[in-house]
SEMARLO-428013 format. One line per field, with one value per atom (N, C-alpha, C): x, y, z; chain; residue in three letters; atom name. Coordinates in steps of 0.2 Angstrom, whole numbers. Example, Ala and Ser with C-alpha at 12.3 -4.5 7.8 and 13.67 -1.06 7.14 Angstrom:
# residues 2
x <- (66,62,66,64,68,64);
y <- (-28,-22,-16,-11,-5,0);
z <- (39,39,39,35,36,39);
c <- (A,A,A,A,A,A);
r <- (Ala,Ala,Ala,Ser,Ser,Ser);
a <- (N,CA,C,N,CA,C);
//
This chain:
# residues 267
x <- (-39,-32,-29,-23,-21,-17,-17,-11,-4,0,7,10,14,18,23,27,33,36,37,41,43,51,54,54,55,55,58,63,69,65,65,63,56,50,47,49,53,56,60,62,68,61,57,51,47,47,45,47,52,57,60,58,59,53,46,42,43,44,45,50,56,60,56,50,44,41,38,36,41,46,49,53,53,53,49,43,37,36,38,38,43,47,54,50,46,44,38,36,29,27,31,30,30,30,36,28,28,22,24,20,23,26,18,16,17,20,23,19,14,9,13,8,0,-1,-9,-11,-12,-12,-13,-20,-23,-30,-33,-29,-31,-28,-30,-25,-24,-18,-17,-15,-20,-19,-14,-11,-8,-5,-8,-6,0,5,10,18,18,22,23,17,16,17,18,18,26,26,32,33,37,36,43,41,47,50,55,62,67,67,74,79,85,85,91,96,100,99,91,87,85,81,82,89,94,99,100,99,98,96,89,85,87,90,95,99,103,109,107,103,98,95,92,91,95,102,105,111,111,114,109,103,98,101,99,102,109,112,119,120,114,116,113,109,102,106,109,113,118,124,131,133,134,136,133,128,125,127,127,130,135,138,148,149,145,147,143,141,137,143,146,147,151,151,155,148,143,137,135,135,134,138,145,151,148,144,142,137,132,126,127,128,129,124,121,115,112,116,113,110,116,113,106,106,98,94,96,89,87,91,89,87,90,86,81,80,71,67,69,65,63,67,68,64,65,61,52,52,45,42,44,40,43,47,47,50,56,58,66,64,69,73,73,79,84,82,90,93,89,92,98,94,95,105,102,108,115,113,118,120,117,118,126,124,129,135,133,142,145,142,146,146,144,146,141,135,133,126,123,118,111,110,105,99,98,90,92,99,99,96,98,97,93,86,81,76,78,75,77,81,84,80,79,78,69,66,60,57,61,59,59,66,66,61,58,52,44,43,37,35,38,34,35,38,36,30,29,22,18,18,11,10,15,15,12,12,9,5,3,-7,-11,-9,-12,-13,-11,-11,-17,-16,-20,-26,-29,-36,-43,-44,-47,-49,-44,-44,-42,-41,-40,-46,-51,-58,-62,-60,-62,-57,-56,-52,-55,-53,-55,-50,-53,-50,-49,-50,-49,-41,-37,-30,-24,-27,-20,-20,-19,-17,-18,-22,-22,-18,-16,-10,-4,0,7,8,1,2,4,4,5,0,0,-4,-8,-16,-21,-18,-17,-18,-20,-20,-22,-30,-33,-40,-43,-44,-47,-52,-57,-65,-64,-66,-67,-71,-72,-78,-85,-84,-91,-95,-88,-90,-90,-85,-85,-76,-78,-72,-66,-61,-58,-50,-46,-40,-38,-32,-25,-18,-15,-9,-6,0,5,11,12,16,16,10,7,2,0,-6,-13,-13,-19,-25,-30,-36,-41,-47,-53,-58,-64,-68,-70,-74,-73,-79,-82,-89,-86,-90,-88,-85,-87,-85,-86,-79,-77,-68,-65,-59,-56,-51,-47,-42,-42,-38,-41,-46,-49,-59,-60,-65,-71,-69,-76,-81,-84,-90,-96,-94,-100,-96,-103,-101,-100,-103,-100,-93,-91,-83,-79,-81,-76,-77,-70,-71,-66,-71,-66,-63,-58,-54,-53,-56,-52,-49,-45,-41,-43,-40,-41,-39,-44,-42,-42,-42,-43,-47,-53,-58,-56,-50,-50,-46,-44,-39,-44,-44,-47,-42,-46,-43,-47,-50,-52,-51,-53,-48,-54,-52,-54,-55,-60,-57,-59,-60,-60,-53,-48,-42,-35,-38,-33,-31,-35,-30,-34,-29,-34,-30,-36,-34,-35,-29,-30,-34,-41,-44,-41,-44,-42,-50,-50,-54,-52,-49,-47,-50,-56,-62,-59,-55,-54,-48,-44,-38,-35,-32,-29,-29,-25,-22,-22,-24,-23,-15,-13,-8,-4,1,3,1,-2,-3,2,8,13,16,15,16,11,4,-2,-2,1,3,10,14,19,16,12,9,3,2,-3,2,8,11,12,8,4,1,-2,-10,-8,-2,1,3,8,10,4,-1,-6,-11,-12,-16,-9,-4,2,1,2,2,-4,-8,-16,-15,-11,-10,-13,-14,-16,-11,-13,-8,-9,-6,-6,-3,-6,0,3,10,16,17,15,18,26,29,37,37,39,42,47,45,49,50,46,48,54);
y <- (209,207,203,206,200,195,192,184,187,185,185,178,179,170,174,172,173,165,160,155,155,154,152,143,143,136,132,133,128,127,134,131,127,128,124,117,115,108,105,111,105,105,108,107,101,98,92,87,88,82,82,85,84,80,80,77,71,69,63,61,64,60,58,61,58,54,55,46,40,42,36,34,39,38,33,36,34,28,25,18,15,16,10,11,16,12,12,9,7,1,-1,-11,-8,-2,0,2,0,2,7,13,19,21,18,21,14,17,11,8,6,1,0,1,2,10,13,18,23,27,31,30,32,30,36,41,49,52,55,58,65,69,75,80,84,87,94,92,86,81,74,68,66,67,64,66,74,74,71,71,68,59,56,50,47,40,35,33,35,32,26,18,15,18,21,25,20,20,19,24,27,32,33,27,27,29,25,25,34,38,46,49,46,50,51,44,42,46,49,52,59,60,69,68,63,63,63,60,61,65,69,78,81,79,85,85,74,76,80,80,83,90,93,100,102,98,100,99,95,94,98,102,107,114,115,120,120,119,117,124,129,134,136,134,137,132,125,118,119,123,122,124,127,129,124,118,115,108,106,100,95,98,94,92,95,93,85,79,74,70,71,69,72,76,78,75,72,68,62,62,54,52,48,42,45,47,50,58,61,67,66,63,63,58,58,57,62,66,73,77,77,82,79,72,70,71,74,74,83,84,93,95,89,92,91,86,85,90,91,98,107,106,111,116,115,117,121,126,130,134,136,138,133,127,123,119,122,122,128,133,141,140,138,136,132,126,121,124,129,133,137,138,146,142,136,133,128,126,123,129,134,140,136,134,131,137,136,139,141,143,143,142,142,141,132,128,122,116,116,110,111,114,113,111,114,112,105,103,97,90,94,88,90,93,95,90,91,88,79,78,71,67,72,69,66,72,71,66,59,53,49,53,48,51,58,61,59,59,55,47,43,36,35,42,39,42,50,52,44,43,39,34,32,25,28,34,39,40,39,43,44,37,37,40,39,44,51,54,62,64,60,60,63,61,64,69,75,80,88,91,97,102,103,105,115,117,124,126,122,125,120,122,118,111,107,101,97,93,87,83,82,74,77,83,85,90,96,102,108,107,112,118,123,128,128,127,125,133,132,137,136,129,127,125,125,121,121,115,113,111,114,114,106,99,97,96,88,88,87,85,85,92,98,103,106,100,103,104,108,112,106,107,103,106,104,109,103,107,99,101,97,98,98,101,100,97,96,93,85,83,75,71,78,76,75,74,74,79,77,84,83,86,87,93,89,93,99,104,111,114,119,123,128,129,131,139,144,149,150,147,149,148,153,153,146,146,139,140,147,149,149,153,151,148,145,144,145,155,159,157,157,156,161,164,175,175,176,178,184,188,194,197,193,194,189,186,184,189,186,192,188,186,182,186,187,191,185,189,184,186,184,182,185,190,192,188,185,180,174,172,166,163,159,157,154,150,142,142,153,152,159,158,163,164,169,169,171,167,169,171,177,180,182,183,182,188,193,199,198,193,193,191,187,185,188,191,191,185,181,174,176,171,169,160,159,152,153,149,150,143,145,139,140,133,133,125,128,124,122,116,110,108,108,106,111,116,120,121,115,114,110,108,104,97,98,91,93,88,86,84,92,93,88,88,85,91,92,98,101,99,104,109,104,107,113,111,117,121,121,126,129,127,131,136,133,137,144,143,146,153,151,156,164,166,170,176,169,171,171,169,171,178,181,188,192,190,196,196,192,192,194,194,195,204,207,213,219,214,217,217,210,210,206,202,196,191,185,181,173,168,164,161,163,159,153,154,149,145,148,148,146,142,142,140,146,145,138,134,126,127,130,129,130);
z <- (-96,-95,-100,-102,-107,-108,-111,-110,-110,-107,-109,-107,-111,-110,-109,-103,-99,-100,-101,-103,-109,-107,-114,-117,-124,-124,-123,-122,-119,-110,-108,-100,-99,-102,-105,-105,-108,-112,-106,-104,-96,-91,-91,-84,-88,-93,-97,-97,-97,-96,-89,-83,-78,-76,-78,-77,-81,-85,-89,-83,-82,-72,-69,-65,-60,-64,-67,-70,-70,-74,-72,-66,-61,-54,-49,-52,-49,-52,-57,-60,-57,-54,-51,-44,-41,-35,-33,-39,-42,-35,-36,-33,-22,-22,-13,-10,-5,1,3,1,3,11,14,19,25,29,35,38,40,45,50,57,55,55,51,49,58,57,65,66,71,74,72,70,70,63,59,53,57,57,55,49,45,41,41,34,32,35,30,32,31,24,24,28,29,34,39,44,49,51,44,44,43,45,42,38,33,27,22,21,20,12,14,9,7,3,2,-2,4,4,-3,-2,-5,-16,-13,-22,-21,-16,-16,-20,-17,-18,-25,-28,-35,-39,-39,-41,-44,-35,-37,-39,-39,-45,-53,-54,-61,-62,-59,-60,-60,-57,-58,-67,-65,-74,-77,-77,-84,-83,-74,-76,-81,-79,-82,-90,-92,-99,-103,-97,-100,-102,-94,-93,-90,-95,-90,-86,-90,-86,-80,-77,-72,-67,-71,-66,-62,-67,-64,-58,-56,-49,-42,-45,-40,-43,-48,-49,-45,-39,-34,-27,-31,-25,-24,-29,-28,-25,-24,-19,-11,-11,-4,-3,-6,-5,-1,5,5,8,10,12,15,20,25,25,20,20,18,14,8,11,18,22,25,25,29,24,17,12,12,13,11,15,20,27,28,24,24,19,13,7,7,13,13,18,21,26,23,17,13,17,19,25,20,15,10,17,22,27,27,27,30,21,15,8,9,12,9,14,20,25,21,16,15,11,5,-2,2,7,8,13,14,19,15,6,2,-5,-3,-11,-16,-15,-23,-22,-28,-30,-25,-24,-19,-20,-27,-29,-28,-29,-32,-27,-22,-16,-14,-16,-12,-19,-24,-30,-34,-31,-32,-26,-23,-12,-16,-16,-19,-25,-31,-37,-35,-33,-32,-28,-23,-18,-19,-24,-26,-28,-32,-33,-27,-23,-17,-14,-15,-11,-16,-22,-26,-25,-23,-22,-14,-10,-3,-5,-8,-9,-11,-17,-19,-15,-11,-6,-2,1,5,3,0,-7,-2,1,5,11,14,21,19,13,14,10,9,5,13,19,25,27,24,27,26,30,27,24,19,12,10,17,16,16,19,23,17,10,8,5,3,-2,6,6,14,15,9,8,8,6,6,10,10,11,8,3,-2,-2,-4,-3,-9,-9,-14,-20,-26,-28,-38,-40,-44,-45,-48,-49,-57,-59,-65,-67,-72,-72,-80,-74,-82,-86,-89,-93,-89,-84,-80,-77,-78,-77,-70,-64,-57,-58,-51,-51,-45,-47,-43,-40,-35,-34,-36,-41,-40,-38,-34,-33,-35,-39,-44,-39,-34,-29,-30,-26,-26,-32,-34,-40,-35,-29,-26,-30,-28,-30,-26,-26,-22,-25,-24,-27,-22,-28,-19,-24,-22,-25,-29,-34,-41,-39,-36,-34,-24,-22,-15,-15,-12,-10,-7,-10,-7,-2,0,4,10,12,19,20,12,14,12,9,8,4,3,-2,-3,-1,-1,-6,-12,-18,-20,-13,-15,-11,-8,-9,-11,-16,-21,-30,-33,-38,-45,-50,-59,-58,-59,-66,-71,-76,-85,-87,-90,-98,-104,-105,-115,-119,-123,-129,-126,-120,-119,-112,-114,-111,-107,-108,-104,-96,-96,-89,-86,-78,-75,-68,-64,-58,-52,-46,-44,-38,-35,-30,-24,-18,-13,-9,-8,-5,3,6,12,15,12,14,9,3,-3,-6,-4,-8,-14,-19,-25,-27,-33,-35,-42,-48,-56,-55,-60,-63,-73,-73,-78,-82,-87,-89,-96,-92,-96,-104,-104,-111,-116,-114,-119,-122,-119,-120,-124,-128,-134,-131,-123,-122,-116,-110,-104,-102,-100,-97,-89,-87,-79,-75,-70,-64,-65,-64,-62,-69,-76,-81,-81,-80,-81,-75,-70,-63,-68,-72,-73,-81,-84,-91,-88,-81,-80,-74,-76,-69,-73,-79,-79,-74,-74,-70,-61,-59,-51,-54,-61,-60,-60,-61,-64,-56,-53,-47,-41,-42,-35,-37,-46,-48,-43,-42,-38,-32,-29,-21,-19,-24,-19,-18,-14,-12,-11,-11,-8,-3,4,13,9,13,12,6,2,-6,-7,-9,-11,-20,-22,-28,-28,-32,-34,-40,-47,-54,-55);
c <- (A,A,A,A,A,A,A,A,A,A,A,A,A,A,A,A,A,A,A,A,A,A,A,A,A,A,A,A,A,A,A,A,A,A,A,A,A,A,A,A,A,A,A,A,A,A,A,A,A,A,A,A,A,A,A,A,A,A,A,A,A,A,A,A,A,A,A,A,A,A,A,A,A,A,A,A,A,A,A,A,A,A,A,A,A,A,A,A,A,A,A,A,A,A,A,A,A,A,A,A,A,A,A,A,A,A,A,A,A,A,A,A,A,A,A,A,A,A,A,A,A,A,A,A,A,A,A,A,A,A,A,A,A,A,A,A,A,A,A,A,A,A,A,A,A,A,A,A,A,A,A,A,A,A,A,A,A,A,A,A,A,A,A,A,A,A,A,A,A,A,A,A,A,A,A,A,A,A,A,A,A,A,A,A,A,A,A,A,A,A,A,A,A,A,A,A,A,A,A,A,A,A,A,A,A,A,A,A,A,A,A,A,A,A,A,A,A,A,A,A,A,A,A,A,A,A,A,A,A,A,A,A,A,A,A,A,A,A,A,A,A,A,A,A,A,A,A,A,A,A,A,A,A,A,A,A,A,A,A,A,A,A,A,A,A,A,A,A,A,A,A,A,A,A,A,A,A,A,A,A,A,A,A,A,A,A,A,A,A,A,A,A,A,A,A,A,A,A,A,A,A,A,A,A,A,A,A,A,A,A,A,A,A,A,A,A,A,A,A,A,A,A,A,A,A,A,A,A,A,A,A,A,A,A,A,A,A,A,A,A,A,A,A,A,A,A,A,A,A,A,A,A,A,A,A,A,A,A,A,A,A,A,A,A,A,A,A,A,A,A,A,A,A,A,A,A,A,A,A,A,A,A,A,A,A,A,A,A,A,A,A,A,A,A,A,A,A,A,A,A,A,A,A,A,A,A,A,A,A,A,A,A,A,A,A,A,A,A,A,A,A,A,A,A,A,A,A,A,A,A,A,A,A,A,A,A,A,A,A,A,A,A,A,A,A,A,A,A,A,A,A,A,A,A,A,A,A,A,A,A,A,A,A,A,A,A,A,A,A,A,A,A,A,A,A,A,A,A,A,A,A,A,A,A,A,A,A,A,A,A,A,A,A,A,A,A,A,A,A,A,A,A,A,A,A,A,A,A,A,A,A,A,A,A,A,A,A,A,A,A,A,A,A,A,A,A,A,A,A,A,A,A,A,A,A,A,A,A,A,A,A,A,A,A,A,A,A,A,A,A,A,A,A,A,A,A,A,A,A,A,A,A,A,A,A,A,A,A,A,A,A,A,A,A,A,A,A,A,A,A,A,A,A,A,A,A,A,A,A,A,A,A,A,A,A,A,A,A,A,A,A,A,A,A,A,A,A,A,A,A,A,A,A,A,A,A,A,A,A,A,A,A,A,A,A,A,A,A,A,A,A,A,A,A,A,A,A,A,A,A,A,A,A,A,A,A,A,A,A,A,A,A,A,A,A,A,A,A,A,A,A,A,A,A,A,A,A,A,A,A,A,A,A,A,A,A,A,A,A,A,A,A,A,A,A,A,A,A,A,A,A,A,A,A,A,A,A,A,A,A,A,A,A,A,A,A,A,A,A,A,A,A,A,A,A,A,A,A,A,A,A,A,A,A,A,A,A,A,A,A,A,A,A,A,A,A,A,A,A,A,A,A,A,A,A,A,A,A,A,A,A,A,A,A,A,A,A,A,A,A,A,A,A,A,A,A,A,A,A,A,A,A,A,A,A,A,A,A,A,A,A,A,A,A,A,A,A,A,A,A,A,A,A,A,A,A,A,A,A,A,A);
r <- (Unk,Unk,Unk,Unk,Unk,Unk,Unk,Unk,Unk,Unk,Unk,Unk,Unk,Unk,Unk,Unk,Unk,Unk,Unk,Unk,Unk,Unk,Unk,Unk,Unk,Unk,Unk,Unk,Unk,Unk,Unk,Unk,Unk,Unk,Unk,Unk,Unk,Unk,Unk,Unk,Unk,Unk,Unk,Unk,Unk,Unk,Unk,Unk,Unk,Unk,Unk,Unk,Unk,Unk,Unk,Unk,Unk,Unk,Unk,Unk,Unk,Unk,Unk,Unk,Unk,Unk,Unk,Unk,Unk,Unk,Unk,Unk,Unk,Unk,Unk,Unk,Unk,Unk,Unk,Unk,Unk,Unk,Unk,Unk,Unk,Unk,Unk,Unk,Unk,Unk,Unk,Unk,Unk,Unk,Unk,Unk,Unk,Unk,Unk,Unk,Unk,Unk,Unk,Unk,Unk,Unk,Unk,Unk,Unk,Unk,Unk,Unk,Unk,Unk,Unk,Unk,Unk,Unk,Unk,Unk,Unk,Unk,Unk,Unk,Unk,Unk,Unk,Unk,Unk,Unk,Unk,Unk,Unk,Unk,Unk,Unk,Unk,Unk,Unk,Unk,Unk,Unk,Unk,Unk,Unk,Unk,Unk,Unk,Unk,Unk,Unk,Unk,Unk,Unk,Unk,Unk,Unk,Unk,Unk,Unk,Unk,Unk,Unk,Unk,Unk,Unk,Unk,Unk,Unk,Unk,Unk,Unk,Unk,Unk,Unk,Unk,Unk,Unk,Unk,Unk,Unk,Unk,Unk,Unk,Unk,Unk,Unk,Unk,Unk,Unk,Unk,Unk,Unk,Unk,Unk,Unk,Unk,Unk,Unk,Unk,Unk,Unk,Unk,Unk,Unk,Unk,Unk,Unk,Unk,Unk,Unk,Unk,Unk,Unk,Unk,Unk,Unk,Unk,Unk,Unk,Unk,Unk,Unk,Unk,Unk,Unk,Unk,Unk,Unk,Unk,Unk,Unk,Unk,Unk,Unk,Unk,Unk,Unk,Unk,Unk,Unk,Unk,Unk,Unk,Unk,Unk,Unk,Unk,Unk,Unk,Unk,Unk,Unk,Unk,Unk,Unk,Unk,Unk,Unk,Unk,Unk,Unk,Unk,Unk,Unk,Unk,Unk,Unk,Unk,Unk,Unk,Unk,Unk,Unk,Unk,Unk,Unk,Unk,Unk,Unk,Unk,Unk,Unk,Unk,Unk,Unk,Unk,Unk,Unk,Unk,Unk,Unk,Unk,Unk,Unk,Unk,Unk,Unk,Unk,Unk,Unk,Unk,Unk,Unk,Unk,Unk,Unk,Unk,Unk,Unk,Unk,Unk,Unk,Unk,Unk,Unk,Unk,Unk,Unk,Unk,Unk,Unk,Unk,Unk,Unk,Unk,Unk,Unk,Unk,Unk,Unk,Unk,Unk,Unk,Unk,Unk,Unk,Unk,Unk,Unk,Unk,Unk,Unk,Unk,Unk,Unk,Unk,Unk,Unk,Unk,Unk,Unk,Unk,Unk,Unk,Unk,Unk,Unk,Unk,Unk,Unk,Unk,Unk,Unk,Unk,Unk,Unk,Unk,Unk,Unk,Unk,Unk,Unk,Unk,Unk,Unk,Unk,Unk,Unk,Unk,Unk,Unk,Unk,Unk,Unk,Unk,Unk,Unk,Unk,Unk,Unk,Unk,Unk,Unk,Unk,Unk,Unk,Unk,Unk,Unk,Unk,Unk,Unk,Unk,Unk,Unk,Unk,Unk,Unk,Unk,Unk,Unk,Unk,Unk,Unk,Unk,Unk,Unk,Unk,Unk,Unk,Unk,Unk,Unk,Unk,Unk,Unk,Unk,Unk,Unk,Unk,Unk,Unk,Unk,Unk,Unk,Unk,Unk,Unk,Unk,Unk,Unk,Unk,Unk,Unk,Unk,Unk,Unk,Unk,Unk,Unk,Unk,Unk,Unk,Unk,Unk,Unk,Unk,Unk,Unk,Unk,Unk,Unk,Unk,Unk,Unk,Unk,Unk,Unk,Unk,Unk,Unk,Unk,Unk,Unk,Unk,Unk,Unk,Unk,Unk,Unk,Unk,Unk,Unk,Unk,Unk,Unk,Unk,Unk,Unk,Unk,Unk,Unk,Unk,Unk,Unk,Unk,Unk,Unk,Unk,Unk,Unk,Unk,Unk,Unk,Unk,Unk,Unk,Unk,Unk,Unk,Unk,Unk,Unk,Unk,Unk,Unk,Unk,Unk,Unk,Unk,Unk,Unk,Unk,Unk,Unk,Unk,Unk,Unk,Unk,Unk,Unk,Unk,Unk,Unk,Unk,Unk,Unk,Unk,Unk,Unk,Unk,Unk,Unk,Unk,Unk,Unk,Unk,Unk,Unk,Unk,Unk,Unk,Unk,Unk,Unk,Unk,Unk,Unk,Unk,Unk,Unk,Unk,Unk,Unk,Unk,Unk,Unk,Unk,Unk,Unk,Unk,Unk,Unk,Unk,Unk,Unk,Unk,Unk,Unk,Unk,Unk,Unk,Unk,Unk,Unk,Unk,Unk,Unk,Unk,Unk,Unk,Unk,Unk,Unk,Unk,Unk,Unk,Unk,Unk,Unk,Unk,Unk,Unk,Unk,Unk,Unk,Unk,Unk,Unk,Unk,Unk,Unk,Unk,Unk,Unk,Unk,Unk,Unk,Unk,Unk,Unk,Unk,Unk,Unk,Unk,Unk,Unk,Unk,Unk,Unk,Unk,Unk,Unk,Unk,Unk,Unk,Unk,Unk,Unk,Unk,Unk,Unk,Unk,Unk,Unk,Unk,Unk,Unk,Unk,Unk,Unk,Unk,Unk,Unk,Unk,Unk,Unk,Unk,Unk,Unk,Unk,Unk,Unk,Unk,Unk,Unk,Unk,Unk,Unk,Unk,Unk,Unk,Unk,Unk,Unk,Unk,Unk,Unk,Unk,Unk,Unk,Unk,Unk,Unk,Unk,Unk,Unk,Unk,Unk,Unk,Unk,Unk,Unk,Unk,Unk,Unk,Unk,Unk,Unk,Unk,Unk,Unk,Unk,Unk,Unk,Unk,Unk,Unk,Unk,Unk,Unk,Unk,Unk,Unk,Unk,Unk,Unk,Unk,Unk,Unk,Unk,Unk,Unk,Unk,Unk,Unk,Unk,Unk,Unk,Unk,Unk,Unk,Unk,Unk,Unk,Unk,Unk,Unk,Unk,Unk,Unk,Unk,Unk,Unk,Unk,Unk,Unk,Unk,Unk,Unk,Unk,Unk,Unk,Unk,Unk,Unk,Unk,Unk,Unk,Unk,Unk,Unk,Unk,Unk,Unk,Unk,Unk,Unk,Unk,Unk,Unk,Unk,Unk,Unk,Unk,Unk,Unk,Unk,Unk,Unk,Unk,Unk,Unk,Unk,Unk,Unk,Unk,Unk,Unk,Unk,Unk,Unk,Unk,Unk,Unk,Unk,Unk,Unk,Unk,Unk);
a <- (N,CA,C,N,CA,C,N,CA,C,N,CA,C,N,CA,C,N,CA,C,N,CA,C,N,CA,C,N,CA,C,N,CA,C,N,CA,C,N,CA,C,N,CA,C,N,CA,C,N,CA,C,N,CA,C,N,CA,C,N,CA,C,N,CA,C,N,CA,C,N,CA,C,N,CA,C,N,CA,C,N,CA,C,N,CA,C,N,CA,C,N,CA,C,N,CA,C,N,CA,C,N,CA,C,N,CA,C,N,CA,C,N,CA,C,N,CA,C,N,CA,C,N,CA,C,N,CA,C,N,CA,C,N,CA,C,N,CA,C,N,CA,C,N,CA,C,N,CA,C,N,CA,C,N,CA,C,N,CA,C,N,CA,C,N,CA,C,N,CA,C,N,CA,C,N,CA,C,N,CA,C,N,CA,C,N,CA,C,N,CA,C,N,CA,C,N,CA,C,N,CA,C,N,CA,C,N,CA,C,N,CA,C,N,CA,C,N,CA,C,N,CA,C,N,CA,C,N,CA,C,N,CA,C,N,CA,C,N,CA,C,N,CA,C,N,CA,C,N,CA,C,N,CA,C,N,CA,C,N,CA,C,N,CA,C,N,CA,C,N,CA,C,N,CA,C,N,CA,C,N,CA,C,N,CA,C,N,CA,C,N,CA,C,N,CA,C,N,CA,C,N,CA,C,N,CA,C,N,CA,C,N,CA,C,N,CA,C,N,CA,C,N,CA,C,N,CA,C,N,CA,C,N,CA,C,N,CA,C,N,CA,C,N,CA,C,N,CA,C,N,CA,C,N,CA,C,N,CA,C,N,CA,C,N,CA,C,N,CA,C,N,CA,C,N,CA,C,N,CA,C,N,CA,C,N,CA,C,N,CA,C,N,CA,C,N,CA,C,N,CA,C,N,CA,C,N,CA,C,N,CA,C,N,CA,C,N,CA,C,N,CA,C,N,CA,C,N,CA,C,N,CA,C,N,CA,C,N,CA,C,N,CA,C,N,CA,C,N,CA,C,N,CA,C,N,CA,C,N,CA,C,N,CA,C,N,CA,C,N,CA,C,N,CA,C,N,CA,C,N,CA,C,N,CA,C,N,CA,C,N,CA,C,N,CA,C,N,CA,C,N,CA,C,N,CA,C,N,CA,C,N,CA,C,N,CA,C,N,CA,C,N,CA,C,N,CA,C,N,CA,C,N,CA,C,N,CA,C,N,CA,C,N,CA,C,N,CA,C,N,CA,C,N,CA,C,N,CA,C,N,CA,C,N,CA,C,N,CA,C,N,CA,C,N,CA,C,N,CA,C,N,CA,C,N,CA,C,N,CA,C,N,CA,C,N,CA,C,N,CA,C,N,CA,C,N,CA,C,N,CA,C,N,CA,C,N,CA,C,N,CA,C,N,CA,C,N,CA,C,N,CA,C,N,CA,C,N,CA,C,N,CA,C,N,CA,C,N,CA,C,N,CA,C,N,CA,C,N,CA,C,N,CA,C,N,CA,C,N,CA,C,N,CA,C,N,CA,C,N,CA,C,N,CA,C,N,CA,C,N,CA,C,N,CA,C,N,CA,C,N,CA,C,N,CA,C,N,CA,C,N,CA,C,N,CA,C,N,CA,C,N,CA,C,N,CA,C,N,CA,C,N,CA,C,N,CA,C,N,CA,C,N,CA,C,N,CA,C,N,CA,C,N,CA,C,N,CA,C,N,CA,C,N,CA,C,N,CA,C,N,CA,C,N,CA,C,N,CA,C,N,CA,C,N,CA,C,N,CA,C,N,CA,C,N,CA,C,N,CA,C,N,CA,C,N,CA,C,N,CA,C,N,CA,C,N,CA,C,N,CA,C,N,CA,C,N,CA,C,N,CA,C,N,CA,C,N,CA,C,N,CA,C,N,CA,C,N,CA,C,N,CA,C,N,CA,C,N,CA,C,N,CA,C,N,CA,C,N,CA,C,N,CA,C,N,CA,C,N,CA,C,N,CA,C,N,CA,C,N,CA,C,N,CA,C,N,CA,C,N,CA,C,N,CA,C,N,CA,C,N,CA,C,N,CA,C,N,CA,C,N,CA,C,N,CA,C,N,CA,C,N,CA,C);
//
């Protein structure tokens, strides 16, 4: 199979600089206790859904409003048609989007796209982006107790559906989240979709001309997972940047018919 590169570089550049937002996101609530005490007696996986978490909602709403100027300066024409969405955000609302964006709950985005006329792809990719350094601010708090979870059904800490994995320098395979950044280590060749590890129903597919990306696909469930082996790579990428250089390798595994349960397109 062979490489193709399906991004362009501008879109590249804004998914770069929208990361460069979550870092500095993530640094203004560097100093915030993510996670409300006290801790539950019991985790349910996933943990951060299910938990309290101290917001301040007013600073979320901030957040979208500063991804949506980047989008507008990226791509005004596409904006014009949402420019009137930041006068609709009010506090409240954006405790709802943040409550909506953390259970990924795209039905009640897809709902408010169509009874204010904006963009459909735009408020759930907006409620989405701005959340994630609050889900890596509470993974991170979390490290310890999602070190005891079981790690078949999906990212432990946000829920996202495992579909990344990085082989590093030490040479174990690890799932990352490009959501929270959580990871976990998991055996070099088993399904991260339900578990499998029979070697004979699982199956690489590689990459022409390039070593550092594979795909490994599941024939007992159709799942598969892109590894990627980072040692071969120039630079250690952010997940969600290497989940977005490798969406390659979703067209080439979905082309066969494989699949990833409750996948939502965010890039």
């Amino acid at each position: 199979m062979g490489k193709t590169n399906v991004l362009t570089a501008d879109y590249e550049q804004l998914q770069t600089d929208i990361i460069t937002l979550h870092e500095q996101w993530l640094e203004r609530i560097s100093e915030n206790q993510m996670i409300a005490e006290p801790h539950p007696a019991k985790y349910e996986y996933p943990v951060i859904p299910g938990l309290a978490l101290s917001i301040n909602y007013q600073q979320y709403k901030q957040f979208i409003i500063e991804l949506l100027d980047l989008l507008n300066s990226k791509q005004p024409q596409t904006m014009e048609a949402a420019k009137g969405l930041p006068a609709l955000l009010t506090e409240e609302m954006a405790e709802s989007w943040f409550h909506q964006a953390i259970s990924m709950n795209s039905f009640y985005f897809e709902k408010f796209s169509s009874e204010y006329n904006i963009p459909q792809w735009l408020p759930f990719f907006a409620a989405e982006h701005a959340v994630r350094p609050y889900l890596q601010k509470a993974a991170a708090e979390l490290r310890e107790q999602l070190k005891l979870a079981d790690h078949s059904h999906g990212c432990p800490a946000c829920g996202e559906p495992a579909r990344l994995a990085v082989i590093g320098k030490k040479g174990k395979k690890e799932l990352t989240c490009p959501r929270c950044c959580y990871s976990w280590e998991e055996k070099k060749i088993s399904c991260a979709q339900c578990g499998n590890d029979d070697h004979d129903q699982m199956l690489i597919l590689k990459i022409e001309d390039d070593e550092s990306m594979q795909i490994h696909v599941c024939k007992a469930c159709n799942g598969y997972t892109k590894v990627v082996d980072t040692k071969r790579l120039l630079k250690k990428d952010h997940p969600a940047i290497l989940d977005l250089k490798s969406i390659h390798l979703d067209y080439i595994a979905q082309e066969r018919g494989y699949g990833v349960p409750g996948s939502i397109e965010t890039h």
